[in-house]
N, C-alpha and C positions, 0 to 999 in steps of 0.2 A: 371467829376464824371460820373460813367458809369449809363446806365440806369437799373432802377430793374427788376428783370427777369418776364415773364407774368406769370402766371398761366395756365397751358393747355386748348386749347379754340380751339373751330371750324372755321375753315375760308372757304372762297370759292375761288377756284382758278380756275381763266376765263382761263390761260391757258393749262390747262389741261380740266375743264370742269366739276371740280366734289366736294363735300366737303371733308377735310381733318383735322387732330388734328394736332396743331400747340405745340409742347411741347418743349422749347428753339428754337434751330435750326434743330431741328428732326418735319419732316412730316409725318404724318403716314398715307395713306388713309383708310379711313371709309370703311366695307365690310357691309354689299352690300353697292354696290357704290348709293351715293347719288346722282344724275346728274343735279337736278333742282333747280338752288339760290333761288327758293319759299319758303312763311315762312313753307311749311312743312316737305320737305325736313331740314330747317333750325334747325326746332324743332328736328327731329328726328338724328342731327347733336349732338344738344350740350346733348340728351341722351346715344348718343355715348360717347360722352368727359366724361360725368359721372361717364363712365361703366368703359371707362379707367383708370380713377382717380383713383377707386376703387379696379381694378385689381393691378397697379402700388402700390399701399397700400399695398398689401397684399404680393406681391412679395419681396418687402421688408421687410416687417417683418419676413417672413420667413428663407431672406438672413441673416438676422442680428441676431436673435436669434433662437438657436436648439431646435429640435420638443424635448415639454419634453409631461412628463405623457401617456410616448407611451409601447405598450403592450411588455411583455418578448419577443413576436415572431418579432418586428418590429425591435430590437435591435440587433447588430451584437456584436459577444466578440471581433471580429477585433476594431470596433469603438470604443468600451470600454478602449481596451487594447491600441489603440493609444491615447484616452484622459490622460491615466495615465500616459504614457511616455513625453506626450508633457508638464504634468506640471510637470515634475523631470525636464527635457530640459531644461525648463523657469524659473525654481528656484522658481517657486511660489509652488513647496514639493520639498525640497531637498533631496539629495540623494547620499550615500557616495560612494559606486560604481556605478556609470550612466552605464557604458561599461557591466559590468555583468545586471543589471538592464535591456539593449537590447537584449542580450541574453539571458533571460529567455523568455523577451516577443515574442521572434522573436521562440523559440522553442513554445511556446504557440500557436500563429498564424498556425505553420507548422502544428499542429493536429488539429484543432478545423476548422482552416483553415475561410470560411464564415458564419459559422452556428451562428442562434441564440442566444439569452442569456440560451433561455429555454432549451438550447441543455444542459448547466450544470446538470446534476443531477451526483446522487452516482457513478451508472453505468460508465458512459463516465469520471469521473473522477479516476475511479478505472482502464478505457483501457487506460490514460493518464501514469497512473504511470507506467505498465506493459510498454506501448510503447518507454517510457523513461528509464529503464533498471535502475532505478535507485531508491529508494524511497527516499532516502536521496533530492538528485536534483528535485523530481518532488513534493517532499513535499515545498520545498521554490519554484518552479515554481507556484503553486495551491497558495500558502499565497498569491503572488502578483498578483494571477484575483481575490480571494476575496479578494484583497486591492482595487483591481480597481474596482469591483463591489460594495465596499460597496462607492466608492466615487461618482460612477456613479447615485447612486440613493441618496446620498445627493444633487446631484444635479441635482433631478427629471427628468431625463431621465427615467428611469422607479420608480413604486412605490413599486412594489411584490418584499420583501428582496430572495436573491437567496443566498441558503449555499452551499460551495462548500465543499466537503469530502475530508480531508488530510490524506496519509497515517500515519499509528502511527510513533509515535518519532525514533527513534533509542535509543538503549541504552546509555548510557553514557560510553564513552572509559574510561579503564583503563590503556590503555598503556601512559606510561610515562619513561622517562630517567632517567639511575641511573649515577649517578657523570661519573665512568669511560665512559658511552653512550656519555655524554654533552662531557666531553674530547676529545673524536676520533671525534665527527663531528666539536668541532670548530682547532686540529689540523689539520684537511682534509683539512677545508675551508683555513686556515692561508698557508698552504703547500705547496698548488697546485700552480705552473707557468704553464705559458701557452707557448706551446710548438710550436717548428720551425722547420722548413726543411733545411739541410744541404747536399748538395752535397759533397759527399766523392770520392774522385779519378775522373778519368776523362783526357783528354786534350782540350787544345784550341786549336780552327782550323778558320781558315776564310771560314763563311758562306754568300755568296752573299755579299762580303764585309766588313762582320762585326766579328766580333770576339769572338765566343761564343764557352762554355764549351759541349763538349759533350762526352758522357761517363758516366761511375759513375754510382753513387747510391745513393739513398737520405734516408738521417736516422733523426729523430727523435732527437731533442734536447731538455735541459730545457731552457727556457726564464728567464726574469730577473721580471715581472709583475707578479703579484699577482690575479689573476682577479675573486677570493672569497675572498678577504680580506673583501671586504663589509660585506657578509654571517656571517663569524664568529665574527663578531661586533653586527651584530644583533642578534645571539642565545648568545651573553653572556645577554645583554642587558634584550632581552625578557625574560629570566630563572631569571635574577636578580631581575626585579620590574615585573615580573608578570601582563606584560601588554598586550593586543591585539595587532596583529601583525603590523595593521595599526599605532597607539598609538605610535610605534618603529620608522618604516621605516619613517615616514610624520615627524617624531622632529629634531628640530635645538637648534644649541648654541645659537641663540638668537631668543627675541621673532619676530615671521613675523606673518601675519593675514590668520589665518586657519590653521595653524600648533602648533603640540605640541612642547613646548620648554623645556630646560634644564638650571638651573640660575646653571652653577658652582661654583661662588660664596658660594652660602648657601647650596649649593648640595643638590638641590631640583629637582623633573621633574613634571613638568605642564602637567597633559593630557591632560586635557581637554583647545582646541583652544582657542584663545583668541578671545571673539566676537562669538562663534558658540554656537548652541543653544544645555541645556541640555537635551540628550533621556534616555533613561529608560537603557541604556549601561551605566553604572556610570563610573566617569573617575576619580577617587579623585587624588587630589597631594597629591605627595608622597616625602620621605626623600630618600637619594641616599647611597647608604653604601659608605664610603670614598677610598676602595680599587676601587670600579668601580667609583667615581669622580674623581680619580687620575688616571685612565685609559683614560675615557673621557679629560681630560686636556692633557694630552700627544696627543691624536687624533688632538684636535682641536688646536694642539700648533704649528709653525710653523718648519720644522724637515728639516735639509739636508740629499740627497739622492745624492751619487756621487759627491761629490761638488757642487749639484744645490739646491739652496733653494726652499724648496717646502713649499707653503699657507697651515694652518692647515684646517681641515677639518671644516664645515662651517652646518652639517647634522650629527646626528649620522650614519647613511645609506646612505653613497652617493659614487658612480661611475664615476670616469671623471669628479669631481666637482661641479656633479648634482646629487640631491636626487633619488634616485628608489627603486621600489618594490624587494626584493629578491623572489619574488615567486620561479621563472624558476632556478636562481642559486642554492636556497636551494633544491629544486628535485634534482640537481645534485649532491649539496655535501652528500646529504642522500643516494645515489644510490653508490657515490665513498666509502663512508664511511662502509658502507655495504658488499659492494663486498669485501675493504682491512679486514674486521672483518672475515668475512668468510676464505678467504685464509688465515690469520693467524688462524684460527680454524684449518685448512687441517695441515699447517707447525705444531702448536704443536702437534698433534697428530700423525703426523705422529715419532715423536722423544718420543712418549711417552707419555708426558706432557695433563695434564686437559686442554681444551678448555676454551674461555674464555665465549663463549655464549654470544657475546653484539648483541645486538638489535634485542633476542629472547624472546618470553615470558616463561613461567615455563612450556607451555607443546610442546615448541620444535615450536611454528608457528611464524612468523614473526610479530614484532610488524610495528603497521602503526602509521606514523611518518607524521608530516605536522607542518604547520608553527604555527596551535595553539594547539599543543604538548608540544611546550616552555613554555607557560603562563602556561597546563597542570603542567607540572616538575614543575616548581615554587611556585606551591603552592602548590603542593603534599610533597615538601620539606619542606614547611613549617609546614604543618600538622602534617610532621613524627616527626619533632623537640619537644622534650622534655619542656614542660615550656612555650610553645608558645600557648596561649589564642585565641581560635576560635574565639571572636570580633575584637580581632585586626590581624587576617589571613584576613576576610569578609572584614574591613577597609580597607587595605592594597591592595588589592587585586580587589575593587570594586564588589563584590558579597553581597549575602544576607546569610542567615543562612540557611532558606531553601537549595538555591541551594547548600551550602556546606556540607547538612548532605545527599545531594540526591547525589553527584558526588564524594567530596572526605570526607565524612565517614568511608571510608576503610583506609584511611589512618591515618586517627588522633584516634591512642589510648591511649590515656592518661586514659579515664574512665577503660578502661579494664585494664590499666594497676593497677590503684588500686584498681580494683577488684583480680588481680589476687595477689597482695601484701596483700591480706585482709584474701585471702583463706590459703596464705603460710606463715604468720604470726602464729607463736608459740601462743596458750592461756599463758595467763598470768596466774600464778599461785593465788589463793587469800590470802592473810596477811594472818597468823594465828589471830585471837581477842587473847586481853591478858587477863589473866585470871582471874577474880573478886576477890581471895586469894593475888595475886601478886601485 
């Protein structure tokens, strides 16, 4: 059994000649040096070992836990802004983009760079937005240091609450897709192959040996690959249930843990993960219309390509057999999709014929299109449908009432509509009374 460790204590060491603090197998010597094993130097030894103790105390405490109750000017937003990242990291705050979540904060750092907490005010949060080119981006940059701030001072790191100034909202878009717009981007996506290089003409000749074509010209071919087939799965998908784009891309045909799934069976889609917690983004399940559950069953069915049996698909959104983001694809197909609307604008016109105007607005400018433009059209379609009850568009859809009379109010007229059935409505003529003789 090992022996138990001493306690820090003075000793006198004959060969060196002077007293010293013994603390495990660390010697420390005593300054001013003590040189005389008398009891006074002796005394004046174990006030040293004291002093030690005492300092050794304190250094630890400091190592183990962070200076709180410290002034706005002591605190850095770098420090700040690394504690908040470090507890997305560690899963003790989750967080559904981590990757964008770094880049905000790392755009954050890049201006504020060392300064203090106290460096926040109105001012520098209004050359934040100007610097950032963006108000949309620098207004979710600013939420997440007074997300970090307000978490830094729950946990008394400083006590002085600090507001930081967001620029105003943005308005609420009204661009959205009309049926023919959904049609051209998901035949773009379904259409496209990806293309190959072909040597045309040319001879073989022996180079150093070997036997290689030279000559020619290389053109351009179509391929047998699909490589937006993903794409246009996802914009039927998101325009149908009116989901966030993430709610789309992350679901499977069966349930897995943190994914939203889909039971074909009873043609239902689960948004909301199994096992993840609910935020203030409502996810409700929802019923699947049976034209798109008979879609998704084809996906996920197993289908020959060429004679080779191909696995059904296993993700609504998946690539090579694995789930992914269409971010990056969908900017493509909306860019290819756009360019062929155009140049069929230039062909009819030019023969005469009305233009078709897809994916302009009514005064000729270009609408702006992104991935939650889809859940946008989904429920602007719903709004405009005749007979369809604003609680169950809000159910349906995961929103509240508010935000449906603030965003798509322009689209649901049912009330004007029987207003305007009210105004064009013939009076009614009154009975004649019959006559007290009669």
């Amino acid at each position: 059994m090992p022996r138990p460790r001493l306690p820090a204590h003075a000793v006198w060491r004959a060969d060196r000649g002077h007293w010293c603090i013994a603390d495990g197998r660390d010697r420390i010597r005593i300054e001013p040096a003590l040189t005389s094993p008398g009891p006074a130097d002796e005394a004046a030894a174990q006030l040293a070992v004291a002093r030690y103790v005492v300092e050794k105390a304190d250094a630890a405490a400091r190592t183990a836990a962070p200076q709180t109750d410290r002034d706005l000017m002591q605190v850095s937003i770098a420090e700040v802004l690394d504690r908040y990242l470090e507890r997305r990291e560690s899963g003790k705050k989750p967080c559904a983009r981590l990757n964008e979540a770094k880049q905000r904060v790392a755009k954050l750092i890049a201006f504020f760079k060392e300064e203090a907490v106290a460096f926040v005010t109105e001012s520098t949060c209004e050359d934040f937005a100007s610097w950032c080119g963006s108000d949309s981006y620098a207004r979710r940059c600013l939420a997440d240091l007074q997300a970090a701030l307000n978490e830094a001072r729950r946990a008394a790191l400083f006590r002085t609450p600090v507001l930081v100034t967001l620029p105003p909202p943005p308005a609420p878009s009204e661009d959205h897709l009309t049926f023919a717009e959904a049609v051209a981007l998901v035949l773009t996506a379904w259409r496209h192959r990806d293309s190959q290089q072909r040597r045309v003409g040319g001879t073989f000749q022996r180079v150093d040996g070997k036997r290689k074509l030279i000559g020619g010209k290389l053109e351009e071919v179509g391929g047998s690959q699909r490589p937006w087939a993903h794409v246009g799965r996802f914009i039927v998908v998101a325009i149908a249930t009116c989901s966030r784009s993430s709610r789309v891309y992350e679901a499977s045909y069966a349930p897995e843990p943190g994914r939203p799934w889909v039971d074909l069976q009873k043609g239902v889609l689960y948004r909301q993960a199994p096992g993840t917690k609910v935020t203030k983004k409502k996810a409700p399940t929802i019923d699947l219309s049976p034209r798109l559950v008979s879609a998704m069953r084809r996906w996920s069915s197993p289908h020959t390509v060429r004679g080779r049996e191909v696995p059904g698909d296993r993700y609504v959104v998946q690539m090579r057999s694995r789930p992914v983001d269409p971010k990056a694809g969908f900017v493509l197909v909306v860019e290819a999709a756009v360019a062929a609307a155009r140049a069929d604008d230039a062909r009819r016109e030019a023969v005469g014929l009305e233009p078709r105007r897809l994916f302009l607005r009514d005064d000729g400018a270009p609408k702006v299109i992104v991935r939650h433009t889809l859940r946008h059209t989904g429920i602007t379609w719903l709004a405009e449908t005749p007979g369809v009850d604003v609680e169950d568009v809000c159910s349906y859809a995961g929103i509240t009432r508010a935000m449906f009379d603030r965003v798509y109010g322009h689209a649901h007229r049912a009330r004007s509509r029987k207003v305007v059935a009210a105004q064009t409505r013939k009076p009614r003529k009154p009975k004649p009374k019959p006559d007290d003789d009669g």
